[in-house]
LOPA-253419 format. One record per residue: residue in one letter; residue number from 1; x, y, z of N, C-alpha, C in turn. Coordinates in steps of 0.1 Angstrom, whole numbers. Example, Ala and Ser with C-alpha at 12.3 -4.5 7.8 and 13.67 -1.06 7.14 Angstrom:
BEGIN
<'A'; 1; <132; -57; 78>; <123; -45; 78>; <132; -33; 78>>
<'S'; 2; <128; -22; 71>; <137; -11; 71>; <129; 0; 79>>
//
This chain:
BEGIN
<'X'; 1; <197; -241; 46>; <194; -236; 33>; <182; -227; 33>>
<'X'; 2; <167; -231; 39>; <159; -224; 39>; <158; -211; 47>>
<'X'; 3; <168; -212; 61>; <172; -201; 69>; <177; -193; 55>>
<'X'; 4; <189; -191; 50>; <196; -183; 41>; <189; -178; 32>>
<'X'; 5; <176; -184; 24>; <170; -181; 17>; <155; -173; 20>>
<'X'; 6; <155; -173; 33>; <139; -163; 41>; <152; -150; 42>>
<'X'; 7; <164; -151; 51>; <173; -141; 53>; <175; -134; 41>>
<'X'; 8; <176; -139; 28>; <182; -130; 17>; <167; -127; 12>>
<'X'; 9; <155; -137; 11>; <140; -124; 12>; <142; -112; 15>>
<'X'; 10; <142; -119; 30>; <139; -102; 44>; <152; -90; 37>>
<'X'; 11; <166; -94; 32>; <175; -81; 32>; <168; -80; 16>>
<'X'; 12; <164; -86; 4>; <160; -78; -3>; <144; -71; -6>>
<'X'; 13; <140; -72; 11>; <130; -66; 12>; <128; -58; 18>>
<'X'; 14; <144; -53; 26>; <144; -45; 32>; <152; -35; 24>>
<'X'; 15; <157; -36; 16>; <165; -30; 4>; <156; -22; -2>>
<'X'; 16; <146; -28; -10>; <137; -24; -19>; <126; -10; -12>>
<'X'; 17; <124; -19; 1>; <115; -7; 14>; <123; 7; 14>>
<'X'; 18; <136; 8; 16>; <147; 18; 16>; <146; 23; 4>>
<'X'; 19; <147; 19; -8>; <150; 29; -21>; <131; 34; -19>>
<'X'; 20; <124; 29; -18>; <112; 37; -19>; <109; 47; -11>>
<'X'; 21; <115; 43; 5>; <110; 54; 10>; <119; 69; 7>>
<'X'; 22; <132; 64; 4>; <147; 75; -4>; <136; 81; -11>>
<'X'; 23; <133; 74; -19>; <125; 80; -35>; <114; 90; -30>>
<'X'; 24; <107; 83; -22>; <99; 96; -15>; <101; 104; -12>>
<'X'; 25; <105; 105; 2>; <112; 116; 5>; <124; 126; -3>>
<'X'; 26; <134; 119; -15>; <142; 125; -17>; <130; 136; -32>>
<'X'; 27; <122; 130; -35>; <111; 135; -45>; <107; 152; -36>>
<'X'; 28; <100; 145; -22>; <101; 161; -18>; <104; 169; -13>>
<'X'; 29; <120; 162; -11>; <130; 174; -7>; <133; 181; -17>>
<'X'; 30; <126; 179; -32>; <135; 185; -43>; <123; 194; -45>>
<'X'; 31; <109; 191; -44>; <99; 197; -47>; <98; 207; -37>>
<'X'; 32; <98; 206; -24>; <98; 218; -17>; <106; 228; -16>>
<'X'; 33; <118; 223; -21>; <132; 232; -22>; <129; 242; -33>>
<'X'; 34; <129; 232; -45>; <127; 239; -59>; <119; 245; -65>>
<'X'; 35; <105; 238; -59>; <91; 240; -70>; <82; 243; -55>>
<'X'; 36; <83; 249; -48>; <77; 253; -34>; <61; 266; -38>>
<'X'; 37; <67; 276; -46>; <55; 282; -55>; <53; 275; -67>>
<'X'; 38; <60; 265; -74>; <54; 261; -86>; <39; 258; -89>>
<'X'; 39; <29; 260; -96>; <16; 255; -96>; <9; 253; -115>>
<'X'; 40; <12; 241; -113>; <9; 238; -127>; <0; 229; -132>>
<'X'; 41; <-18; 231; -136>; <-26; 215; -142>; <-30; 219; -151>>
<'X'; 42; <-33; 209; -155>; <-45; 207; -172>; <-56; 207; -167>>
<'X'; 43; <-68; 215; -162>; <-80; 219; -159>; <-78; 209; -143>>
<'X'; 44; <-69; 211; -141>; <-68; 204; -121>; <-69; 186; -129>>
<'X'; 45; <-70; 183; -135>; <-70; 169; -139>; <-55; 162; -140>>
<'X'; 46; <-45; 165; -140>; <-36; 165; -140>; <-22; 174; -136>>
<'X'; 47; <-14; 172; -128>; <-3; 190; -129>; <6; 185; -113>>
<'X'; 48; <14; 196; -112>; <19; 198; -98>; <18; 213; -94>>
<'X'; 49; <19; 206; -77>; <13; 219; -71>; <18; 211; -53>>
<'X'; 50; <28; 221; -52>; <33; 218; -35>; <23; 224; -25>>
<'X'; 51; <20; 212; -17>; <8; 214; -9>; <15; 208; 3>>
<'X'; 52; <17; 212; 18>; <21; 210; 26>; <6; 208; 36>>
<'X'; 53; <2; 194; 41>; <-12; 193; 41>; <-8; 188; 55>>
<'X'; 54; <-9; 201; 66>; <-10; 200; 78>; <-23; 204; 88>>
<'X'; 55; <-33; 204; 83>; <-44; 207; 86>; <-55; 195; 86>>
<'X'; 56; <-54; 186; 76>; <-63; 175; 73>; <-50; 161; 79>>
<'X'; 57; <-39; 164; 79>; <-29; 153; 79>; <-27; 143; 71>>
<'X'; 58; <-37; 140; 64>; <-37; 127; 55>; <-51; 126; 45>>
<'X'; 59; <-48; 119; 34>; <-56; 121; 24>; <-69; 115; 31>>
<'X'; 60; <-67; 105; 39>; <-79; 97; 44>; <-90; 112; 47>>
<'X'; 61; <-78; 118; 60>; <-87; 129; 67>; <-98; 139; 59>>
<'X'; 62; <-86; 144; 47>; <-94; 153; 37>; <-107; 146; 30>>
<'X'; 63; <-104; 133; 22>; <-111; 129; 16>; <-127; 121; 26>>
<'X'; 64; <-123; 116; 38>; <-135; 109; 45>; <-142; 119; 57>>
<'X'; 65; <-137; 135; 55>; <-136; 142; 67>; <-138; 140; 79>>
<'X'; 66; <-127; 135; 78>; <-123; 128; 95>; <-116; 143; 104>>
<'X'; 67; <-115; 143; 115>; <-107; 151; 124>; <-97; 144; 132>>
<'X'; 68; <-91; 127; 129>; <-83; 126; 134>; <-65; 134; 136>>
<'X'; 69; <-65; 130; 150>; <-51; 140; 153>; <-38; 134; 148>>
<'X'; 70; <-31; 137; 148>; <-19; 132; 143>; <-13; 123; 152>>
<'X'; 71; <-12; 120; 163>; <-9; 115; 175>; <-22; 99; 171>>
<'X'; 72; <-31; 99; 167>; <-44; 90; 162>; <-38; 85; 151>>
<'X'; 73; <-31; 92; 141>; <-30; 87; 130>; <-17; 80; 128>>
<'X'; 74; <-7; 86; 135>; <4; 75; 138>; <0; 63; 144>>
<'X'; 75; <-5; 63; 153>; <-9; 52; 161>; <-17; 36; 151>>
<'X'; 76; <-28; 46; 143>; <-37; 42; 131>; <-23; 33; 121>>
<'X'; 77; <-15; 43; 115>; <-5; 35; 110>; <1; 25; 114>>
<'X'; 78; <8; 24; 127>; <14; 14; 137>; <4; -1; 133>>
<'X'; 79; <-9; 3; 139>; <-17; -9; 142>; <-19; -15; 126>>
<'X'; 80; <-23; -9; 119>; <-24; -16; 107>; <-16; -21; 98>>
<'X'; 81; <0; -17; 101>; <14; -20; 102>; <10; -32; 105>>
<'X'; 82; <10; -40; 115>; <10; -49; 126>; <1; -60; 122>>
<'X'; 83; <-13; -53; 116>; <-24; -63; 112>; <-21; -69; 98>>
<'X'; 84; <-13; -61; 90>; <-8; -61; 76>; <1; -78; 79>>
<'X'; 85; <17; -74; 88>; <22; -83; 89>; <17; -95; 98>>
<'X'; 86; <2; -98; 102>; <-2; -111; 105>; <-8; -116; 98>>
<'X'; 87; <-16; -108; 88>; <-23; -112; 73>; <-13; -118; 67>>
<'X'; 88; <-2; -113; 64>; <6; -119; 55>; <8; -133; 60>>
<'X'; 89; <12; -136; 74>; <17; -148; 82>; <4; -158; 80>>
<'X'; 90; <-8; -151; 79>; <-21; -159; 79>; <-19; -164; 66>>
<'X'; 91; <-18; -152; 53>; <-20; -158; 43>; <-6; -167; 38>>
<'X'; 92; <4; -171; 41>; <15; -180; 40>; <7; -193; 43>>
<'X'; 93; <4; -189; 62>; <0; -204; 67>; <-8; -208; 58>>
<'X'; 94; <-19; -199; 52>; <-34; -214; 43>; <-28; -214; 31>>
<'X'; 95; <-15; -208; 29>; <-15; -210; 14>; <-18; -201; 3>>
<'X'; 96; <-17; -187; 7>; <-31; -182; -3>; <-22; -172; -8>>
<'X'; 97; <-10; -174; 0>; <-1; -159; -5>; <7; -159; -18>>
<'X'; 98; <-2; -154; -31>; <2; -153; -43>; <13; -142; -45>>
<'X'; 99; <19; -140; -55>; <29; -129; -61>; <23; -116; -61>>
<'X'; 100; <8; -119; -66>; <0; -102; -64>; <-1; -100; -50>>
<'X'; 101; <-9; -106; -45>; <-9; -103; -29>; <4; -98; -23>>
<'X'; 102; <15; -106; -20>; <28; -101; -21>; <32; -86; -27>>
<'X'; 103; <31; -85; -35>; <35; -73; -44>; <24; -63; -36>>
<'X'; 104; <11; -61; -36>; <4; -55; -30>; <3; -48; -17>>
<'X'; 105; <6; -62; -6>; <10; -59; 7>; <22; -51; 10>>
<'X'; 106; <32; -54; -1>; <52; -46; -1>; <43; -35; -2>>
<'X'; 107; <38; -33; -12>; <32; -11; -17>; <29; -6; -2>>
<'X'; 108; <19; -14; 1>; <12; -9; 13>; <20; -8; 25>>
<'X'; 109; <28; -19; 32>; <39; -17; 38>; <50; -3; 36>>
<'X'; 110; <54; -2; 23>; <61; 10; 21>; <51; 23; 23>>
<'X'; 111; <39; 23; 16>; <32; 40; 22>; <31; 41; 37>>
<'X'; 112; <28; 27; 40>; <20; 34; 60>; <37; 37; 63>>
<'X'; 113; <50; 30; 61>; <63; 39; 65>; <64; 52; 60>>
<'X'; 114; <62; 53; 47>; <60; 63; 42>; <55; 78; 49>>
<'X'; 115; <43; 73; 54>; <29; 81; 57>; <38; 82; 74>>
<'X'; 116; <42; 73; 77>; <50; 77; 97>; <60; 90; 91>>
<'X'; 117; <66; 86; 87>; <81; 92; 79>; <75; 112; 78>>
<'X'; 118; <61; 106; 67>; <54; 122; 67>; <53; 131; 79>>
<'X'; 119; <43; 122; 87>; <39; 123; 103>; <50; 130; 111>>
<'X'; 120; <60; 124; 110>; <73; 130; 121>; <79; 143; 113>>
<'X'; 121; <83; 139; 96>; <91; 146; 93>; <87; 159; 88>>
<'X'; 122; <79; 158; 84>; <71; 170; 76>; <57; 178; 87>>
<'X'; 123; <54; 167; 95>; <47; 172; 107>; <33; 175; 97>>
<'X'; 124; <34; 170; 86>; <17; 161; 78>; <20; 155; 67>>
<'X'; 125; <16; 159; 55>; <19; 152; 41>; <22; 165; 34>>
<'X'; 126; <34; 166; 22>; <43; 172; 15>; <32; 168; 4>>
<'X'; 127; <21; 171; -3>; <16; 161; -14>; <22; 175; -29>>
<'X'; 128; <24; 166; -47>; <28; 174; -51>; <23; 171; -62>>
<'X'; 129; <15; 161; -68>; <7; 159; -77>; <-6; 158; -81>>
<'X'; 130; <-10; 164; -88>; <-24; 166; -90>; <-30; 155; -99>>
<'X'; 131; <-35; 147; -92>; <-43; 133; -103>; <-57; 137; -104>>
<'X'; 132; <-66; 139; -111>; <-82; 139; -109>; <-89; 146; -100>>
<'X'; 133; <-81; 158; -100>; <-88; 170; -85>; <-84; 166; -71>>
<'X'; 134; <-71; 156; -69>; <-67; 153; -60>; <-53; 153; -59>>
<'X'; 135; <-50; 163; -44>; <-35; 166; -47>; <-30; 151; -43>>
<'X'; 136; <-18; 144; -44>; <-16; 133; -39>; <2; 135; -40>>
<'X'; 137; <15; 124; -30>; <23; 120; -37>; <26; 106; -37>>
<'X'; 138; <36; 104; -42>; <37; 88; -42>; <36; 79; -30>>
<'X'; 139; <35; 83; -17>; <32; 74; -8>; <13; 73; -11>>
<'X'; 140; <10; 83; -14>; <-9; 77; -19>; <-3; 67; -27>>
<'X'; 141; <5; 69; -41>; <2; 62; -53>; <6; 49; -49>>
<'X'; 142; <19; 44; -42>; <22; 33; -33>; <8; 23; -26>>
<'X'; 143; <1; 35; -19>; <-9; 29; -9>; <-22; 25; -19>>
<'X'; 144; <-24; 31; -29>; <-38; 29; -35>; <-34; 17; -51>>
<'X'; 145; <-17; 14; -51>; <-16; 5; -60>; <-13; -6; -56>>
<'X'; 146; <-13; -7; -38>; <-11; -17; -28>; <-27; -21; -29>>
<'X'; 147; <-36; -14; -25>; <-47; -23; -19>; <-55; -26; -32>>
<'X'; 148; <-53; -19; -48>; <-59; -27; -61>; <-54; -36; -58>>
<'X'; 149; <-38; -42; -57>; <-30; -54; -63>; <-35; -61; -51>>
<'X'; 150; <-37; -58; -39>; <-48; -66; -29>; <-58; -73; -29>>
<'X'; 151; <-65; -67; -35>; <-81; -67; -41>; <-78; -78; -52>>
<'X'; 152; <-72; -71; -62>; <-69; -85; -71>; <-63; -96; -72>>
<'X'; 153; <-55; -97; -60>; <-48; -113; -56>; <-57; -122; -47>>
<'X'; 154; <-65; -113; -41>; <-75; -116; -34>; <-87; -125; -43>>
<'X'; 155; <-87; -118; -52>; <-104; -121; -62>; <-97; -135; -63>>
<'X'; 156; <-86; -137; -70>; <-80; -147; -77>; <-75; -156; -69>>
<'X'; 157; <-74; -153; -58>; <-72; -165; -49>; <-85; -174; -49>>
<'X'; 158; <-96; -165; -43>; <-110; -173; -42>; <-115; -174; -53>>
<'X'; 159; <-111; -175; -67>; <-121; -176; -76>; <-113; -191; -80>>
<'X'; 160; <-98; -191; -72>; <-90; -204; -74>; <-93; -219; -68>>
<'X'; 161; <-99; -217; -56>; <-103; -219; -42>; <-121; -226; -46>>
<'X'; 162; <-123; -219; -53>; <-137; -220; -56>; <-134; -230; -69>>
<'X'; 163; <-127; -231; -78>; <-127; -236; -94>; <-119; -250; -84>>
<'X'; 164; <-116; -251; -75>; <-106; -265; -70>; <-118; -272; -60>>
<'X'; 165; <-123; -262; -55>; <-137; -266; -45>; <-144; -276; -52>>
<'X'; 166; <-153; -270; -69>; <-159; -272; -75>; <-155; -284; -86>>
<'X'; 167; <-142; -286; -87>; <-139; -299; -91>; <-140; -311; -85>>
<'X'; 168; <-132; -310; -70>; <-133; -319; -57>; <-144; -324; -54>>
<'X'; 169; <-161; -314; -57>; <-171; -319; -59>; <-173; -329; -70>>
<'X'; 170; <-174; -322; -82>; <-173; -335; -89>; <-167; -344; -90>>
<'X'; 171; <-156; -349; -86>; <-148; -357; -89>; <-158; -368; -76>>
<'X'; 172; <-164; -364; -68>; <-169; -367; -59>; <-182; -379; -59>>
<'X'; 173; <-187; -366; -71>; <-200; -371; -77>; <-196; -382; -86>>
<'X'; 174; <-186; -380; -92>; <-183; -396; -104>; <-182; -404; -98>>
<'X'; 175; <-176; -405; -84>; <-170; -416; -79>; <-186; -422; -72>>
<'X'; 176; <-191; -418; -68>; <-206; -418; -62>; <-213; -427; -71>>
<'X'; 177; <-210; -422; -88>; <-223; -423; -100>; <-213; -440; -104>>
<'X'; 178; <-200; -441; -103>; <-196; -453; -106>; <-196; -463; -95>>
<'X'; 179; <-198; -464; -87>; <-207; -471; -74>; <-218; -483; -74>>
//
């Protein structure tokens, strides 16, 4: 039973991986095709604007001005692929692996395929939305609503961890004080 029930996980998790990365990619086959000169924002704060970003390869590169190569950054993806799915296995084994964490780690698993997918197919990033003076497309929005929901399953694990710590103590001290 528990075999059948990790199996039907993994295929609706590999199901869900597939419509996202469709969704991506099929988003900018439609934007490069259609809206290839389109260029449209509300003082850059918002808009679209097809940006084929083969020069920086990745938001990382533009935004932390890195000069890694593309051949680095696939690799970069791969490894942290890899570290992703041992975290996860770590966080199962103590226990820690909440629904946010979960939810969090899926986003992020879907952009780094996402971001290979770019790497090979587009030969950098296809970005076509403009958020806050930043071109971005949904494999960013994937990647940066993965490592919040990280961040926050994270706080709340240890703030859980800490509130069960802190009882176990006292429960510690009563037993001590009725002695």
């Amino acid at each position: 039973m528990e075999h059948t029930m990790k199996f039907m996980e993994q295929r609706k998790k590999i199901i869900i991986l597939s419509v996202m990365l469709v969704t991506d990619q099929f988003i900018k086959c439609i934007m490069n095709t259609f809206f290839r000169d389109f260029d449209y924002s509300f003082h850059d704060l918002i808009g679209l604007r097809v940006y084929l970003n083969q020069a920086e390869l990745s938001i990382f590169n533009r935004e932390l001005g890195l000069q890694v190569s593309m051949n680095v950054l696939v690799f970069i993806n791969i490894a942290v692929f890899v570290i992703f799915e041992y975290a996860i296995w770590l966080l199962k084994k103590d226990g820690s692996y909440n629904k946010v964490i979960k939810i969090g780690l899926f986003l992020l698993e879907g952009g780094m395929v996402c971001s290979l997918i770019d790497k090979i197919f587009w030969k950098g990033s296809l970005d076509y939305m403009i958020i806050f003076h930043s071109i971005v497309d949904l494999k960013d929005i994937y990647l940066f609503a993965g490592a919040a929901l990280c961040i926050i399953g994270l706080v709340a694990v240890a703030a859980s961890q800490k509130k069960r710590s802190f009882h176990e103590g006292e429960e510690k001290i009563w037993r001590n004080i009725k002695k």
